[in-house]
KEKE-3310 file (N, C-alpha, C; in steps of 0.2 Angstrom, whole numbers, plus 5000, padded with zeros to 4 digits):
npx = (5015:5022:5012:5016:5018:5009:5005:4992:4986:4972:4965:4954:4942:4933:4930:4930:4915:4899:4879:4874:4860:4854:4864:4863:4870:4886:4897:4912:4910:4913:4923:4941:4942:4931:4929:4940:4935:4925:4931:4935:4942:4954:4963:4968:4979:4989:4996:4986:4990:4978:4973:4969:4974:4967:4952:4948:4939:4947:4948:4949:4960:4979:4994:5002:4995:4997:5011:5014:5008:5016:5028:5022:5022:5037:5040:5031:5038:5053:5052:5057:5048:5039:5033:5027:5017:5000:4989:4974:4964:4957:4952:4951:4961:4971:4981:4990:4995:5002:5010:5018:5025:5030:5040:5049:5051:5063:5063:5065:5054:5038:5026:5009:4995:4977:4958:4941:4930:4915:4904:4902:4888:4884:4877:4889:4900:4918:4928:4931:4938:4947:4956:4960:4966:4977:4984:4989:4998:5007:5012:5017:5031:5037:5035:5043:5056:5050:5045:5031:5017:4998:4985:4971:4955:4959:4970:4990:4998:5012:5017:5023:5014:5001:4985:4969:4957:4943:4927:4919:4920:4924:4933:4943:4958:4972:4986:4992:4994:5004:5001:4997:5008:5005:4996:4983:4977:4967:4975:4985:4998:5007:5017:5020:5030:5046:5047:5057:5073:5071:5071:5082:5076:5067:5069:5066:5067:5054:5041:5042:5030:5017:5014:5010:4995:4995:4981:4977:4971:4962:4963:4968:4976:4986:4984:4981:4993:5001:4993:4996:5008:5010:5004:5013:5017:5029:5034:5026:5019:5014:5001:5001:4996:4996:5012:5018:5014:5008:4996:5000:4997:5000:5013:5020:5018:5023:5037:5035:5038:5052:5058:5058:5065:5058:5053:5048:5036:5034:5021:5010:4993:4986:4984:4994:5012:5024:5032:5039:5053:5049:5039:5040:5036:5028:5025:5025:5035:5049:5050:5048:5056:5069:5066:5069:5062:5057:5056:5043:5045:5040:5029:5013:5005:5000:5009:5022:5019:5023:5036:5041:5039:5046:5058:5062:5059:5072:5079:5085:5091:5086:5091:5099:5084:5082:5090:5086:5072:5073:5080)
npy = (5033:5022:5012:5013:4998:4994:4984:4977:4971:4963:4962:4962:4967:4985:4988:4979:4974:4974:4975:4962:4955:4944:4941:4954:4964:4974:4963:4953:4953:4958:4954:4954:4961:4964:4977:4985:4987:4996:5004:5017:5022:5020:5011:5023:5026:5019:5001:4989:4975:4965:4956:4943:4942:4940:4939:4947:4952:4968:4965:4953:4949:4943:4941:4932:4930:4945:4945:4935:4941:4953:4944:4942:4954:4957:4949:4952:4966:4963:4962:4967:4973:4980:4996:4999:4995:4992:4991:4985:4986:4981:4994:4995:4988:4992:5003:4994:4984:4993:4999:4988:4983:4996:4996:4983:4984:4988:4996:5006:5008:5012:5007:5008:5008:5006:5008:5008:5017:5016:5005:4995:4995:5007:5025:5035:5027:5024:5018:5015:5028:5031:5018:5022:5036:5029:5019:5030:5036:5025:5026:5036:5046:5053:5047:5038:5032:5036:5026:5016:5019:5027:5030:5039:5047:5056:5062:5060:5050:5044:5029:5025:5035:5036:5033:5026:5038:5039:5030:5030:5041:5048:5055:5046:5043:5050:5059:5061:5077:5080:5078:5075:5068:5073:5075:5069:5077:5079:5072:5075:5073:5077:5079:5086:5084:5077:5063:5059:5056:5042:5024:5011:4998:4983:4967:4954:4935:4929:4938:4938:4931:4926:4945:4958:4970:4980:4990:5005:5012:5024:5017:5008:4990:4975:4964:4960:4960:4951:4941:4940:4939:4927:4917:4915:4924:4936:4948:4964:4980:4990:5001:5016:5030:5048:5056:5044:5037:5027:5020:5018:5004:4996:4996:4984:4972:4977:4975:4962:4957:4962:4958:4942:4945:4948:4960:4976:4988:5007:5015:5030:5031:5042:5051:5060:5063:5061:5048:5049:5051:5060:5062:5060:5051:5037:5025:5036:5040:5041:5033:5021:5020:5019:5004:4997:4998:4999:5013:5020:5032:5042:5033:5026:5015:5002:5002:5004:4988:4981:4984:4978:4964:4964:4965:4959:4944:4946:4945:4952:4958:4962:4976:4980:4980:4993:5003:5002:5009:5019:5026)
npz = (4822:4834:4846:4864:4873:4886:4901:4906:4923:4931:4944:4950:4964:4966:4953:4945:4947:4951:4951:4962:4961:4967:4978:4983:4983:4977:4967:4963:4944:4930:4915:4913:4899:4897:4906:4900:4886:4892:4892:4884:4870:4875:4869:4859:4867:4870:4867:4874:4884:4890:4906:4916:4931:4942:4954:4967:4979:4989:5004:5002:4995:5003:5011:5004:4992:4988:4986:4976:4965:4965:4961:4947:4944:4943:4933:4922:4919:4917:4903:4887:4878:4885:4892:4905:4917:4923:4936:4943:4955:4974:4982:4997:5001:4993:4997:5004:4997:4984:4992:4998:4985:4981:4990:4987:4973:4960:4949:4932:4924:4926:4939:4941:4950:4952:4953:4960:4965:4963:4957:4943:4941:4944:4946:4938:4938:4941:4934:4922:4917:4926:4922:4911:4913:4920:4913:4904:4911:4914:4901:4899:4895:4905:4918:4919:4930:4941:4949:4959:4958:4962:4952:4953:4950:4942:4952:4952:4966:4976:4976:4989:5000:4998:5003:5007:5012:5015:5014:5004:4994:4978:4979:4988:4989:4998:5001:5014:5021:5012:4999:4981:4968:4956:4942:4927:4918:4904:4890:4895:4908:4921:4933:4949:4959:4964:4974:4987:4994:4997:5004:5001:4992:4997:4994:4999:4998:5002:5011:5031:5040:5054:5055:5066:5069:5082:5090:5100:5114:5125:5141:5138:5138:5139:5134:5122:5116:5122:5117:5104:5105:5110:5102:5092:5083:5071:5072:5080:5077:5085:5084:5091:5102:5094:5095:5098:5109:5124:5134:5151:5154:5144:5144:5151:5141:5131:5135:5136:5125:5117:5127:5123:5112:5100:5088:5091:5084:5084:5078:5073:5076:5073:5057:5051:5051:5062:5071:5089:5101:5113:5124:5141:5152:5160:5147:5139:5125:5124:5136:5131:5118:5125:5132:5121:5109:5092:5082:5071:5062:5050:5045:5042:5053:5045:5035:5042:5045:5032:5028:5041:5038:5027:5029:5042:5033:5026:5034:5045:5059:5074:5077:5065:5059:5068:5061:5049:5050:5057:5045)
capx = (5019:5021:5010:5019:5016:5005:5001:4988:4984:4968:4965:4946:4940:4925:4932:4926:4909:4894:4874:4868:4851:4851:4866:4861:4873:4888:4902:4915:4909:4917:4929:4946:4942:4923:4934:4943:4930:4921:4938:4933:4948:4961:4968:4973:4984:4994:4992:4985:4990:4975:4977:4966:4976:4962:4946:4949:4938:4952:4949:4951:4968:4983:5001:5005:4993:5003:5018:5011:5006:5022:5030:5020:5025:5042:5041:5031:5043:5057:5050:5060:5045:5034:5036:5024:5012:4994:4987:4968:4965:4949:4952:4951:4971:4977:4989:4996:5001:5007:5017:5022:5027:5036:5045:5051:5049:5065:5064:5064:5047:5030:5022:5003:4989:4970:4954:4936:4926:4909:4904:4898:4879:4881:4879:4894:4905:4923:4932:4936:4941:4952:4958:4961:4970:4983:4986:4991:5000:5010:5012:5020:5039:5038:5035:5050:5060:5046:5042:5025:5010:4992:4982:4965:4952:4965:4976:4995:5000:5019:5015:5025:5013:4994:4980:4963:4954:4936:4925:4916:4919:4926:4942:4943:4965:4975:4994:4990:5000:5009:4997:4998:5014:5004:4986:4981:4976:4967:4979:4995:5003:5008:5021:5022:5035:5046:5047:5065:5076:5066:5074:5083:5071:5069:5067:5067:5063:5047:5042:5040:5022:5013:5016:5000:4996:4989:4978:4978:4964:4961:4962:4969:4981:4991:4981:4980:5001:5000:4989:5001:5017:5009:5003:5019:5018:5036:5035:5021:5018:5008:4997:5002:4993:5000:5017:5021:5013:5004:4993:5004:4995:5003:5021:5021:5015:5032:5044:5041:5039:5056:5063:5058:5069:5056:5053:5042:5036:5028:5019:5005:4986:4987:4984:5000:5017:5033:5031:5045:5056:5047:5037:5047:5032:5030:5021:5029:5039:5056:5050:5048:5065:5073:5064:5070:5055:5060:5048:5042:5046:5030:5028:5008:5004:5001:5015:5027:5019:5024:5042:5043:5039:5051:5066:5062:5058:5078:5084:5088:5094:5081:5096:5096:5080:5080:5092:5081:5066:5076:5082)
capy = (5033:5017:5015:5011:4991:4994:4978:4977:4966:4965:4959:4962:4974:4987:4993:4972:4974:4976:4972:4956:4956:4937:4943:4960:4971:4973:4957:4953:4951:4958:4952:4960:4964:4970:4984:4987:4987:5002:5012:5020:5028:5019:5011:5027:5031:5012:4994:4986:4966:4963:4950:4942:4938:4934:4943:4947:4962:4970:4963:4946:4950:4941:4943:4927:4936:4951:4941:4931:4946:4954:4939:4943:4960:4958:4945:4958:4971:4961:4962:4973:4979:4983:5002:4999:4992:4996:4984:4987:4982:4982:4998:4993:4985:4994:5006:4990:4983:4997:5001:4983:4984:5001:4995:4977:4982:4994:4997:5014:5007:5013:5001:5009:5005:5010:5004:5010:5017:5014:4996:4996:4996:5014:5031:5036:5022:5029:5013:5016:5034:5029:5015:5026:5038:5024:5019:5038:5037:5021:5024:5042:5047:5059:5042:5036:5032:5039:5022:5014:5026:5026:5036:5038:5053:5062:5061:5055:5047:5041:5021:5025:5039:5035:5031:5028:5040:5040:5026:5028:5046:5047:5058:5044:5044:5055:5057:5065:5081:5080:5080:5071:5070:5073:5075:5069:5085:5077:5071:5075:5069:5082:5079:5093:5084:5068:5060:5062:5052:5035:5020:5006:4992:4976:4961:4944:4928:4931:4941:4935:4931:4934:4952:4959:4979:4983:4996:5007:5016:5025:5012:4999:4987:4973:4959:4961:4961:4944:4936:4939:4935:4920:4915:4914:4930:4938:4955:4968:4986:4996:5009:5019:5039:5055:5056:5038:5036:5023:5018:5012:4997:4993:4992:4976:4969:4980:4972:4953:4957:4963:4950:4937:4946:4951:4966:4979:4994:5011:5020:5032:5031:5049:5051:5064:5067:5056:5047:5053:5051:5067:5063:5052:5049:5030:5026:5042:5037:5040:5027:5016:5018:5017:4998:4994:4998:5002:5019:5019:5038:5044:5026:5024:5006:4998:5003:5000:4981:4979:4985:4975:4958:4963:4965:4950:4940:4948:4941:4957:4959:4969:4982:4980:4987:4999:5007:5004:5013:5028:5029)
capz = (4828:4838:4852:4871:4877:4893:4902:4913:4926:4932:4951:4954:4966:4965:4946:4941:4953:4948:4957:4961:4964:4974:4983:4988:4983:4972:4969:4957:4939:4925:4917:4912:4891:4896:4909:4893:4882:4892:4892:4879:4868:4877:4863:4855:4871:4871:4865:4882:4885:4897:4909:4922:4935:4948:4953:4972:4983:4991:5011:5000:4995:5008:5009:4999:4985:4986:4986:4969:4961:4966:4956:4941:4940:4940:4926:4918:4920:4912:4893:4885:4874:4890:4894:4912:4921:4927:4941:4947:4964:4976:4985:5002:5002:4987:4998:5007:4988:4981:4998:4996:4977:4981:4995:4987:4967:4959:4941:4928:4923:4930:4939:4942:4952:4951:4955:4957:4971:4962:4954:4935:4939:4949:4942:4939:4936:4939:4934:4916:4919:4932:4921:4904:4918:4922:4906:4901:4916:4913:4894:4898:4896:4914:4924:4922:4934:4946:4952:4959:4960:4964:4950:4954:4949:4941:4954:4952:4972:4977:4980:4998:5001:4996:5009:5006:5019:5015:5013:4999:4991:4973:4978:4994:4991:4999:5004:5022:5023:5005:4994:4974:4965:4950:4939:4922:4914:4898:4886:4897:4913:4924:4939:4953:4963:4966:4980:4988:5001:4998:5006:4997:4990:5002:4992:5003:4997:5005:5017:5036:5044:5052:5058:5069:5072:5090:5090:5106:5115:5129:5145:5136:5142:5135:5133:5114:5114:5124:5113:5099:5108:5112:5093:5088:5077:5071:5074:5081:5077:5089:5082:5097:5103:5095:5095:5099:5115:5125:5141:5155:5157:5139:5144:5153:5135:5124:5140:5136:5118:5118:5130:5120:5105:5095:5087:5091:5081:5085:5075:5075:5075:5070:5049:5048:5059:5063:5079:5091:5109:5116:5131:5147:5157:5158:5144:5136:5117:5125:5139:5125:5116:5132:5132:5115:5106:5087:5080:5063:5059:5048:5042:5046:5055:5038:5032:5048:5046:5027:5031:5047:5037:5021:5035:5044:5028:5023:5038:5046:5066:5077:5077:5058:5058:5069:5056:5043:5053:5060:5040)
cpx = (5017:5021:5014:5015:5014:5003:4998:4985:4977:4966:4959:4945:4935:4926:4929:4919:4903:4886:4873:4864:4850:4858:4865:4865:4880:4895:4907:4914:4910:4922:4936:4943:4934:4925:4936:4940:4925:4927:4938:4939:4956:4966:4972:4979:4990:4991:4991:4983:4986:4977:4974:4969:4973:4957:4942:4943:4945:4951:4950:4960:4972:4991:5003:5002:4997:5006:5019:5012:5013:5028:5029:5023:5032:5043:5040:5036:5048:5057:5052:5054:5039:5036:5031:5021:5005:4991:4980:4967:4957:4955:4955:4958:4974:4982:4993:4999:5004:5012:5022:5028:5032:5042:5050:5053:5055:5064:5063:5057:5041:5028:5016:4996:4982:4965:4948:4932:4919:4909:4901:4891:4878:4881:4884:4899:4914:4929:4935:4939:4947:4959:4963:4968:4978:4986:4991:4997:5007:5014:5019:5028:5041:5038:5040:5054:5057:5043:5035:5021:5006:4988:4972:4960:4955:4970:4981:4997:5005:5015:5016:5021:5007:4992:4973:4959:4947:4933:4923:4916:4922:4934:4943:4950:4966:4981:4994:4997:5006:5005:5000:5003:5012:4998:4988:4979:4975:4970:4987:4995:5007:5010:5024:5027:5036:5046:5056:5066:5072:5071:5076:5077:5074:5066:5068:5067:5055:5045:5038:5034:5024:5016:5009:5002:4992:4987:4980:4972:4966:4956:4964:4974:4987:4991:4981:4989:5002:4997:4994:5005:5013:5008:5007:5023:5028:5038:5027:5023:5011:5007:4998:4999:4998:5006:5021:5021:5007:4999:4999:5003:4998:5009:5024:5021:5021:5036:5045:5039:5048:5063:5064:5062:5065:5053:5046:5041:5031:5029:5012:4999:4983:4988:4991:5005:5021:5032:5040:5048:5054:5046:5039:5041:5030:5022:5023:5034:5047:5056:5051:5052:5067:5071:5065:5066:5059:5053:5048:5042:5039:5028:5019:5010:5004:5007:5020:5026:5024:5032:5046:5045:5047:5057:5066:5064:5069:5083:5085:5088:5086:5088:5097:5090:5079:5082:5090:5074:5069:5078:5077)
cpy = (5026:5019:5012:5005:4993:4988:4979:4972:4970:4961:4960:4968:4977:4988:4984:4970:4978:4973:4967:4955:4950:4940:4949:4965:4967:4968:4958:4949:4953:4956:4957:4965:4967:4976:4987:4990:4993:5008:5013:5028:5027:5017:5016:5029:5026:5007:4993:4980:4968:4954:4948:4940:4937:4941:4945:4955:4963:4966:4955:4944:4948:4941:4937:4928:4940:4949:4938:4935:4952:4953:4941:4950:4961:4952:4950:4963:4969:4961:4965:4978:4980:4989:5002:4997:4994:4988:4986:4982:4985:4989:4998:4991:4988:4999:5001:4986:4986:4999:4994:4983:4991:5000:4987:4977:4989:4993:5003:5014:5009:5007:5007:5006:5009:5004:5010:5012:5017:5006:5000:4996:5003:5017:5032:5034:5025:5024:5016:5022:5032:5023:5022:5030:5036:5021:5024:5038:5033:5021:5032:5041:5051:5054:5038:5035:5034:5032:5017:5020:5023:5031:5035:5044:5058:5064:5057:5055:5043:5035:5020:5031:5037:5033:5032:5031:5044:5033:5025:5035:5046:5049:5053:5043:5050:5055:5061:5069:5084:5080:5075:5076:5072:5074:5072:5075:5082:5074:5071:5072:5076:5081:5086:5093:5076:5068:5058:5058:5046:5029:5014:4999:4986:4972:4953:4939:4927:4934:4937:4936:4926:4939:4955:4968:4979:4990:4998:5014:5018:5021:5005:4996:4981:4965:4954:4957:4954:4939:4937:4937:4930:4917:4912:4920:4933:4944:4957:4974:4990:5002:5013:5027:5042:5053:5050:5035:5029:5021:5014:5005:4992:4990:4988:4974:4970:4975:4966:4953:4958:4959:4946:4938:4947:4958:4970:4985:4999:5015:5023:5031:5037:5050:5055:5065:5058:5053:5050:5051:5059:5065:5055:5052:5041:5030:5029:5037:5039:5034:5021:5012:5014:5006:4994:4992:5001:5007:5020:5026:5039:5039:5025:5017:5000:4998:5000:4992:4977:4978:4979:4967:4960:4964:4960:4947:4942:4946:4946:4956:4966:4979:4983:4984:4991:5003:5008:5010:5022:5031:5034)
cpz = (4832:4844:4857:4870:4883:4895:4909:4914:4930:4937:4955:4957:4962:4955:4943:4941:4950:4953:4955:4965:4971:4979:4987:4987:4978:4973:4962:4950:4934:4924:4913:4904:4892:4901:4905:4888:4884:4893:4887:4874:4870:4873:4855:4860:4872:4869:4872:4882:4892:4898:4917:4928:4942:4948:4964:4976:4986:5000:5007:5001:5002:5006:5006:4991:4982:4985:4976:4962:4962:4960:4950:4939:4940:4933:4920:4913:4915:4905:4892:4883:4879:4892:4901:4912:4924:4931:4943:4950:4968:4981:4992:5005:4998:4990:5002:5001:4985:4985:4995:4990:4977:4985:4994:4980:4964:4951:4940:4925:4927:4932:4943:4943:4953:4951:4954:4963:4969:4956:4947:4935:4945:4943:4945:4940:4935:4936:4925:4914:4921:4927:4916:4909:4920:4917:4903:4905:4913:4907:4894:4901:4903:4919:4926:4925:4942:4953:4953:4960:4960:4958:4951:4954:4948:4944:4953:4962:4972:4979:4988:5002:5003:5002:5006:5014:5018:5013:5007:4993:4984:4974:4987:4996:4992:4999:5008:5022:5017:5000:4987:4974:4958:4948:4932:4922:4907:4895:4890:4906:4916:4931:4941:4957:4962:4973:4982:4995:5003:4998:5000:4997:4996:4998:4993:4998:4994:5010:5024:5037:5048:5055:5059:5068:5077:5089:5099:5106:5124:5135:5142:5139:5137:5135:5125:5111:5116:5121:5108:5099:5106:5106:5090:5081:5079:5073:5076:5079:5080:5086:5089:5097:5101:5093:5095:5106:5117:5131:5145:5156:5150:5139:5146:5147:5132:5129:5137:5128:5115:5123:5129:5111:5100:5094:5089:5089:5082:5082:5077:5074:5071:5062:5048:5055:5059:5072:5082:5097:5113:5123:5136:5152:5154:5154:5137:5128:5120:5132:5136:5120:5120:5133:5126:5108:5099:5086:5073:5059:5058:5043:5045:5047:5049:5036:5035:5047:5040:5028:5035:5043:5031:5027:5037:5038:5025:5028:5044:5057:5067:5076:5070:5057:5061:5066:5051:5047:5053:5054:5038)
residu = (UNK:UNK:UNK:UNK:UNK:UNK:UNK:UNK:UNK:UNK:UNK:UNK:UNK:UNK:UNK:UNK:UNK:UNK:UNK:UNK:UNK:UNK:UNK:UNK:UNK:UNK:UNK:UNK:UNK:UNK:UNK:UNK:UNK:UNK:UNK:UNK:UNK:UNK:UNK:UNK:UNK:UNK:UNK:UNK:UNK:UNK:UNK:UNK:UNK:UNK:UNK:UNK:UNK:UNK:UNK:UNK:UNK:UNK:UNK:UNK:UNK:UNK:UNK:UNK:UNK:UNK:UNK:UNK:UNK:UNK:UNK:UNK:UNK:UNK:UNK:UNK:UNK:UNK:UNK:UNK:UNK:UNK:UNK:UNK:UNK:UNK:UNK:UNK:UNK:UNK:UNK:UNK:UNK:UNK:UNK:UNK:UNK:UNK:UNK:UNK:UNK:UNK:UNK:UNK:UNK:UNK:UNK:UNK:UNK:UNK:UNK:UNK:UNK:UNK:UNK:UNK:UNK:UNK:UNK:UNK:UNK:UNK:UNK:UNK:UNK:UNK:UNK:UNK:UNK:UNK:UNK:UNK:UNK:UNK:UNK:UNK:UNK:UNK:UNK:UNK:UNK:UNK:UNK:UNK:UNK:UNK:UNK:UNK:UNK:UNK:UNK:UNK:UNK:UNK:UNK:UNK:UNK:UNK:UNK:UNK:UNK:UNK:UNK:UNK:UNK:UNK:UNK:UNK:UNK:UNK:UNK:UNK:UNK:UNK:UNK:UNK:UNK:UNK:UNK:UNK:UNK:UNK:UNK:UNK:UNK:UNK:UNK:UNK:UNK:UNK:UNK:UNK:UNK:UNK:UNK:UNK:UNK:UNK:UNK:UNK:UNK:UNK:UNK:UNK:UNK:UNK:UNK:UNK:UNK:UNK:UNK:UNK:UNK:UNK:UNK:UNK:UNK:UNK:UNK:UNK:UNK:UNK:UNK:UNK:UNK:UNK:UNK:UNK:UNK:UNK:UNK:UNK:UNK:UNK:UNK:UNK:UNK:UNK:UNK:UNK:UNK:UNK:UNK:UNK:UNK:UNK:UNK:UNK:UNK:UNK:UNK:UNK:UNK:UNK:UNK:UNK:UNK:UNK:UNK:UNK:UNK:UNK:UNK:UNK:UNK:UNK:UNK:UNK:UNK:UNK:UNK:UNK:UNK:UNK:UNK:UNK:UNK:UNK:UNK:UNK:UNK:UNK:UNK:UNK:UNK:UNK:UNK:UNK:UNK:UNK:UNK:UNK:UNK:UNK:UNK:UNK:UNK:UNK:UNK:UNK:UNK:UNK:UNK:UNK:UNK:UNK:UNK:UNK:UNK:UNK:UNK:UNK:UNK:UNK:UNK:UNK:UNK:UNK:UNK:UNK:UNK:UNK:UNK:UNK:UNK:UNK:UNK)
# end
């Protein structure tokens, strides 16, 4: 039986990482065919074209990287005899890539990202698990047409979904509220749900920079939003309170952000839930609208930024995206 083409890129992060004594802790040192080389059994599951394409931690990773690495996986993609893609990535940015790549990348092909949350000199090295996993994953007839995912410790996760929300635990992905589309289960591949009503691909150019995210705290003001405006930045998204609220002493800040014609985006601080026009006290998220604020649905701040640059970067009218957002 002819095995599936899997081509794996391999992009650094903890899953390459290993200890270094004179540095003091763990960096990037392997290289792609010695991660291979301890996935042990993988080549009975597909051939696998490795393929170094850089050797990045994840806070390394920049939206002109993504963008690169973007690039390569649609070339990829293109080979007739490639049936998917698997990407290892540092942990840390792997759901603002795979958002990216879901939100910019359409194909029937898999494209599959994994990575490692322990280095090759821990106990307990989850990297070539995680790999083999995504491989199965990529190689299998059920992922067709399913898009990008995230698998990682047996879980399958929607690319427009995925969160890492632990620092360092093994099961540290999540999809806050929705749960995996799926598990490896030994040998099979097992999808419990698609993912449904997922917005048309945005494929710029490139996408606009920069685009900032304001955090938001209690007593804050609108100093943070000034400092952006003024930078020159294209767009802002406020991680804004709860439902899509903010400090009054904010609103000054959305006004000349919104006078000056650029976009501004709220979304929540909140891990689960749809920002909303609930509460009219000033400050309030239907105060907000009413000011020409767009609202990011149940897009976390990450996510809202990715979106924001792919619209901008497509050209699009602030009124443009607010139809994309409210989609």
């Amino acid at each position: 039986m002819t095995r599936p083409l899997v081509a794996a890129l391999f992009t650094g992060g903890t899953i390459s990482m290993r200890m270094d004594a004179h540095e003091g802790g763990a960096v990037p040192s392997l290289s792609a065919d010695e991660i291979l080389g301890a996935a042990r059994g993988i080549d009975e599951i597909a051939e696998v074209r490795a393929e170094q394409w850089g050797r990045y931690p994840g806070p390394h990773m920049t939206v002109e990287r993504q963008w690169a690495l973007r690039a390569r996986v649609l070339e990829v993609l293109a080979e007739p005899a490639v049936a998917g893609v698997v990407i290892t990535h540092g942990t840390d940015t792997l759901e603002e890539t795979a958002y990216l790549i879901a939100r910019s990348v359409a194909s029937d092909k898999p494209v599959v990202f994994t990575g490692a949350m322990r280095a090759a000199s821990d106990l307990g090295y989850d990297g070539p698990q995680n790999l083999i996993d995504s491989v199965r994953v990529a190689a299998s007839e059920e992922a067709r047409c399913v898009g990008t995912m995230v698998v990682m410790g047996g879980r399958v996760f929607a690319g427009l979904e995925d969160t890492k929300s632990h620092t360092h635990q093994l099961d540290a992905f999540e999809a806050p509220g929705l749960g995996p589309i799926g598990v490896v289960d030994e040998d099979r591949v097992i999808f419990r749900r698609r993912v449904v009503g997922t917005p048309a691909v945005l494929a710029p150019d490139a996408p606009a920079t920069p685009v900032d995210i304001i955090a938001t705290w209690a007593g804050c003001d609108s100093r943070l939003l000034d400092a952006s405006l003024a930078s020159g930045a294209r767009g802002v998204v406020v991680a804004a309170m709860g439902r899509g609220n903010v400090p009054p002493e904010v609103v000054p800040g959305i006004e000349r952000w919104v006078a000056a014609g650029r976009p501004v985006v709220i979304a929540s601080r909140a891990g689960r839930g749809r920002v909303g026009r609930t509460y009219a006290y000033p400050g309030g998220g239907r105060k907000l609208s009413e000011l020409g604020a767009l609202f990011a649905g149940s897009r976390r701040p990450a996510q809202a930024r990715i979106d924001l640059m792919l619209g901008l970067g497509a050209g699009l009218s602030v009124e443009e995206l607010r139809v994309l957002f409210d989609g």
